[in-house]
C-alpha positions as CSV (number, residue, x, y, z in Angstrom):
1,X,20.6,35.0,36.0
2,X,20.6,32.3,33.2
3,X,21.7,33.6,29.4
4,X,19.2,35.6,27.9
5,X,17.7,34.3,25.0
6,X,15.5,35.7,22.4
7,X,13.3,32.9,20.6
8,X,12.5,35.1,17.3
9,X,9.7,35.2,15.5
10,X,6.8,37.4,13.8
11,X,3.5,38.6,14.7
12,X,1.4,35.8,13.7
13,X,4.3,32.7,14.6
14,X,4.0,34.5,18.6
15,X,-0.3,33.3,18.0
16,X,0.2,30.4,15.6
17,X,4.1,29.1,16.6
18,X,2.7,26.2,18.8
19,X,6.6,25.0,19.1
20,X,7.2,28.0,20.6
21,X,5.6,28.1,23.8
22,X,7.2,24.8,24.6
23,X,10.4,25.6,23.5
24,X,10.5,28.8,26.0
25,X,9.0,27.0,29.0
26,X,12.0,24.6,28.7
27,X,14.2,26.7,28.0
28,X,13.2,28.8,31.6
29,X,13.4,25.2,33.3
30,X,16.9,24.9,31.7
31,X,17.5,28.3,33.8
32,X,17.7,30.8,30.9
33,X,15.8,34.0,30.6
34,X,14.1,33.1,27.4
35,X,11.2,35.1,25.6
36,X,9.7,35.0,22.3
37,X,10.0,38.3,20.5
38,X,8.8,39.2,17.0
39,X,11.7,39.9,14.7
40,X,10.4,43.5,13.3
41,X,10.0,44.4,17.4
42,X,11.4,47.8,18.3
43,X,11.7,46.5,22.0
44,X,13.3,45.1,23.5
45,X,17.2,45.8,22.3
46,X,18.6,42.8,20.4
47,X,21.9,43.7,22.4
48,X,20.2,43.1,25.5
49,X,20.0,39.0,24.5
50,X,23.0,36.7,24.7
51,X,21.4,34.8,22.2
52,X,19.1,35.5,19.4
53,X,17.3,32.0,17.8
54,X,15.2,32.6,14.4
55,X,11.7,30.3,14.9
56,X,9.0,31.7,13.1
57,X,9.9,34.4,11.4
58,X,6.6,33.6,8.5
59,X,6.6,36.7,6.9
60,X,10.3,37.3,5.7
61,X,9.8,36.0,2.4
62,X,7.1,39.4,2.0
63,X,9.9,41.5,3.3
64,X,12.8,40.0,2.3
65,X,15.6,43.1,2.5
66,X,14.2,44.2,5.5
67,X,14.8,40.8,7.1
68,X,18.2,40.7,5.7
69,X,18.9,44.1,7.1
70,X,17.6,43.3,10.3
71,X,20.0,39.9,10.4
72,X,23.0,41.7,9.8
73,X,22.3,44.4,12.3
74,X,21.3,41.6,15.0
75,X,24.3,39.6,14.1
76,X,26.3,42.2,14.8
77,X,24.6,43.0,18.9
78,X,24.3,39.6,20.0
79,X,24.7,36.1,18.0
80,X,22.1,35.2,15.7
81,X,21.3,31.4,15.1
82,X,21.5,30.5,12.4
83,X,23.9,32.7,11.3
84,X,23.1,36.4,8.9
85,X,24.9,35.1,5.8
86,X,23.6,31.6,6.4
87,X,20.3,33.1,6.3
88,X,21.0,35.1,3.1
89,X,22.4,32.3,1.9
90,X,19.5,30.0,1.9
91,X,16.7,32.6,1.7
92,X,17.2,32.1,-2.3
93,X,16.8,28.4,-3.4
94,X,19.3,29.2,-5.7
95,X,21.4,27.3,-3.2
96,X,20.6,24.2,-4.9
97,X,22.7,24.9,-7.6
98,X,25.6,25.2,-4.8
99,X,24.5,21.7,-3.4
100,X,24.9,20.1,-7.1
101,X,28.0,21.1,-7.5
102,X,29.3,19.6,-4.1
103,X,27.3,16.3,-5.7
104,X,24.8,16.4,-3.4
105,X,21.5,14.7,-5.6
106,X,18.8,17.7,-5.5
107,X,15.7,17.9,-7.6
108,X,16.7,19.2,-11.1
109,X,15.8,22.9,-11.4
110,X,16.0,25.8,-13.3
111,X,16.5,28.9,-12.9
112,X,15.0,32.3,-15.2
113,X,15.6,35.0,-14.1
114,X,13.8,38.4,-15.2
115,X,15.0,40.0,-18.3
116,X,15.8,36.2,-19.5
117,X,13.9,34.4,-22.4
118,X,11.0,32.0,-21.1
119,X,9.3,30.3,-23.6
120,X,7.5,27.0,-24.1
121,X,11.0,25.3,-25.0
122,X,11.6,25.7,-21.0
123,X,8.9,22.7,-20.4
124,X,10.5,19.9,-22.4
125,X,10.7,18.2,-19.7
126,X,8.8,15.1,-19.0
127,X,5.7,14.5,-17.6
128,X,4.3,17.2,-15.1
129,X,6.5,19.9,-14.2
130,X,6.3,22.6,-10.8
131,X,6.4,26.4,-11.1
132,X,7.6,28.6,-7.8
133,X,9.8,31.3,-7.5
134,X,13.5,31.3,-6.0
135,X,11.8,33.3,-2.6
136,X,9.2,31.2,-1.1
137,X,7.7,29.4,2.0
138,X,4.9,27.2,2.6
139,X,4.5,26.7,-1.6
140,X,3.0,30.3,-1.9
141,X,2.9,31.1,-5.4
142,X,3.6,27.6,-6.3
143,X,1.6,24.5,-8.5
144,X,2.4,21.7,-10.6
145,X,1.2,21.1,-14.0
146,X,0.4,17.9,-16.0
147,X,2.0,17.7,-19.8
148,X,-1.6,19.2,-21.1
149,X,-1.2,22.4,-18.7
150,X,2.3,23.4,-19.5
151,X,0.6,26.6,-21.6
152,X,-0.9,27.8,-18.0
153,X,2.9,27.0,-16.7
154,X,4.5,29.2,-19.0
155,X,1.9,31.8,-18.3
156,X,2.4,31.2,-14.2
157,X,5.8,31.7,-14.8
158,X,5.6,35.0,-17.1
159,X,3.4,36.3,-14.4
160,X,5.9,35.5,-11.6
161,X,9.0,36.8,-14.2
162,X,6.6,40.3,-14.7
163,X,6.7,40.8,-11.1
164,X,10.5,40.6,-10.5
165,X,10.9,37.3,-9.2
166,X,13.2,34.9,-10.1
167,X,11.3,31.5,-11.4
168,X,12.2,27.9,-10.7
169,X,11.3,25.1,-13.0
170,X,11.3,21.0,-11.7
171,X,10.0,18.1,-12.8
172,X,7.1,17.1,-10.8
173,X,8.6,13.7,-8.6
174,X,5.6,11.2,-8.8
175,X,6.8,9.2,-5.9
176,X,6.0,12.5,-3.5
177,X,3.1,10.7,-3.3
178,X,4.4,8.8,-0.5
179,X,5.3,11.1,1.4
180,X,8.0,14.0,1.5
181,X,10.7,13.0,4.2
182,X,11.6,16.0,7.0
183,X,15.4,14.8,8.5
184,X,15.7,17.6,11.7
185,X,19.3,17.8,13.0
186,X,20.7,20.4,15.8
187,X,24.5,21.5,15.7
188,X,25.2,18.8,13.0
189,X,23.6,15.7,14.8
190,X,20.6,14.0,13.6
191,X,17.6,14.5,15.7
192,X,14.4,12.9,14.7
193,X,12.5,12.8,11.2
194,X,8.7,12.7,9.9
195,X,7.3,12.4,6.5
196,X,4.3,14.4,5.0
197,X,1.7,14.0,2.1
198,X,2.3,15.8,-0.1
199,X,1.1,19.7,-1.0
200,X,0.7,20.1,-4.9
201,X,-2.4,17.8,-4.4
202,X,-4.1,19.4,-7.1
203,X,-2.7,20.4,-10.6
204,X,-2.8,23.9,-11.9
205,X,-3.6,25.6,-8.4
206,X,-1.9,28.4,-6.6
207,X,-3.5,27.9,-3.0
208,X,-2.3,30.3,-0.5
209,X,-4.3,28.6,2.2
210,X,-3.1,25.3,1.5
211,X,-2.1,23.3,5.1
212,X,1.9,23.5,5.0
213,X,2.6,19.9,6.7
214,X,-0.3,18.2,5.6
215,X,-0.6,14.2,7.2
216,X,2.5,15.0,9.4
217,X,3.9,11.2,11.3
218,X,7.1,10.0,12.2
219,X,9.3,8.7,10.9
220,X,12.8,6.8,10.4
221,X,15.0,7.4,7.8
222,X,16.8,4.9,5.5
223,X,20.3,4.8,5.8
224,X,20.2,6.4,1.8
225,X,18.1,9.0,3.1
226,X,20.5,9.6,6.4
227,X,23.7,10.1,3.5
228,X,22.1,12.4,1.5
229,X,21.0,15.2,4.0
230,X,24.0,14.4,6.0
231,X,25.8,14.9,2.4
232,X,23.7,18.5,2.2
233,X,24.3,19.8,5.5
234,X,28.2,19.1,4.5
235,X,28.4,21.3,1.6
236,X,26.4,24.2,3.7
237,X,29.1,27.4,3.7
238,X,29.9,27.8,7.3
239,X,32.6,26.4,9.5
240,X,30.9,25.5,12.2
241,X,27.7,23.3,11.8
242,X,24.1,25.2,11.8
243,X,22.1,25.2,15.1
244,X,19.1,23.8,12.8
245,X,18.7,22.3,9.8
246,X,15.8,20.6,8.4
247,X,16.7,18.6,5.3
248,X,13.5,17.6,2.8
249,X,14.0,15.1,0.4
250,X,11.5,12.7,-1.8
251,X,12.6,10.0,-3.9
252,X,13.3,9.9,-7.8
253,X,12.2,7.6,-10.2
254,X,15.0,5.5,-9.4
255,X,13.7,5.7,-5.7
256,X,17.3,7.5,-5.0
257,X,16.4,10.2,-2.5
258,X,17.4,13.8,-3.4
259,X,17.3,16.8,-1.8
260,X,13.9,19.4,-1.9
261,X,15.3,22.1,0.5
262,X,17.1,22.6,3.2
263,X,15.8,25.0,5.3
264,X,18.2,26.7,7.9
265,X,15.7,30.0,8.4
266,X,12.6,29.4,9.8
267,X,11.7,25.8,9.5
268,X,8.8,23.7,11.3
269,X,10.7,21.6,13.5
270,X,8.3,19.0,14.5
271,X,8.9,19.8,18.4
272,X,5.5,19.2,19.4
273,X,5.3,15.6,17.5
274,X,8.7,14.5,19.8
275,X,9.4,15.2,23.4
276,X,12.6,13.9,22.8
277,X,13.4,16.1,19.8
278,X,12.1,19.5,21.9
279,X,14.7,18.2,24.6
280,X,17.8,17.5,22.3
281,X,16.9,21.5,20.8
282,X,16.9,22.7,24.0
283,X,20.1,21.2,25.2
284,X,21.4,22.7,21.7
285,X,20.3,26.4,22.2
286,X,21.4,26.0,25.7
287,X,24.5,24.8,25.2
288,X,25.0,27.8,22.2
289,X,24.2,30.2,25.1
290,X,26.0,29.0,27.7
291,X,29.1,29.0,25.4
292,X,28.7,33.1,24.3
293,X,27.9,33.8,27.4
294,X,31.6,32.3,29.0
């Protein structure tokens, strides 16, 4: 029998992950027992996998410690890609701040957290400005406001700061406009990229049903664009490189790019857009198995 590999996600990713199919199919023709299998599962045993991948685990950001919990107690049965304090790690976009300081150009942010003053002094920055807290995915709890809306920011963020979240404040980039740039790598090596419209189409709404990868096409990055999330997978804290990584970036004024997020948890990958991509992932996961496994 192949390595036995769990492809992890949540209830609705095993209905709505259409990576996922595709990425276990291949994985079987590779000759590995692979399955998906919702994180929060109580069957089968995490122990009884050589190899546990997170995919499209969509809800950790609702259940945050439980996730965590469940990483470090799966980390510690079987190997977990990517890695449990990888995953804590970058579950709080406060890793930005670690990204500046190894010089790696991100967005400019700010961080509040509860119990800290938030007044309307926190919007002098120009032009529009985005709300969201330090836990999110897919830009829930998340708008942008023009110069004239900065009252409703403040109040978006009071709300968020009542509720025990930790609030982040960036200049809106205008040149998003042409498209956020995805960079996908596997064990440290570029894969393919695409770029997306963007999401904060309209000021001053929270949209929980907005489409996460709006306008998604491929796409080939500069060689500006190739340093910078090469730059940011560098200063991520781990020795060895992450199985995937998903680097966004948009440009500044300047037309500089700089880092969005980098998403090592549960990003889209794009597999379905490149047949190429799904292979070199499969070869990765494989190869991460096969190694274990010895």
């Amino acid at each position: 029998m192949g390595a036995r590999i769990a492809m992890v996600t949540s209830t609705d990713g095993i209905d709505m992950d259409i990576d996922l199919p595709l990425i276990v199919d291949a994985l079987c023709a590779e000759g590995c027992a692979a399955q998906a299998v919702a994180w929060d599962t109580g069957s089968p045993a995490w122990g009884d996998f050589d190899l546990a991948v997170i995919r499209s685990t969509w809800d950790y950001t609702e259940r945050l410690g439980e996730f965590l919990a469940w990483a470090g107690e799966t980390a510690r049965v079987t190997l977990l890609c990517n890695p449990a304090p990888l995953v804590r790690w970058n579950s709080d976009k406060r890793y930005l701040l670690a990204l500046a300081e190894r010089q790696v150009p991100v967005v400019p942010t700010r961080f509040i957290e509860p119990g800290e003053r938030c007044d309307e002094a926190e919007f002098g920055m120009a032009g529009e400005v985005v709300v969201k807290p330090a836990v999110s995915a897919s830009a829930r709890d998340t708008a942008r406001y023009e110069r004239d809306g900065h009252p409703d920011a403040l109040h978006h963020a009071r709300r968020l700061l009542a509720q025990g979240r930790m609030v982040m404040l960036q200049p809106y980039l205008r040149l998003v406009a042409e498209g956020e740039r995805s960079l996908v790598f596997f064990s440290g090596v570029f894969s393919h990229a695409v770029r997306r419209q963007p999401v904060l189409t309209e000021p001053g709404l929270t949209d929980h049903g907005r489409v996460p990868h709006p306008g998604v096409t491929g796409y080939r990055p500069t060689p500006a664009e190739m340093r910078t999330a090469l730059a940011a997978l560098a200063a991520v804290p781990s020795a060895e490189a992450p199985l995937f990584a998903r680097v966004d970036l948009a440009l500044d004024e300047a037309r500089n790019p700089v880092v969005m997020e980098l998403e090592l948890i549960e990003p889209n990958l794009f597999l379905h857009l490149d047949p190429q991509g799904l292979r070199r992932f499969v070869e990765a996961v494989a190869g991460r198995a096969r190694r274990t496994a010895c």
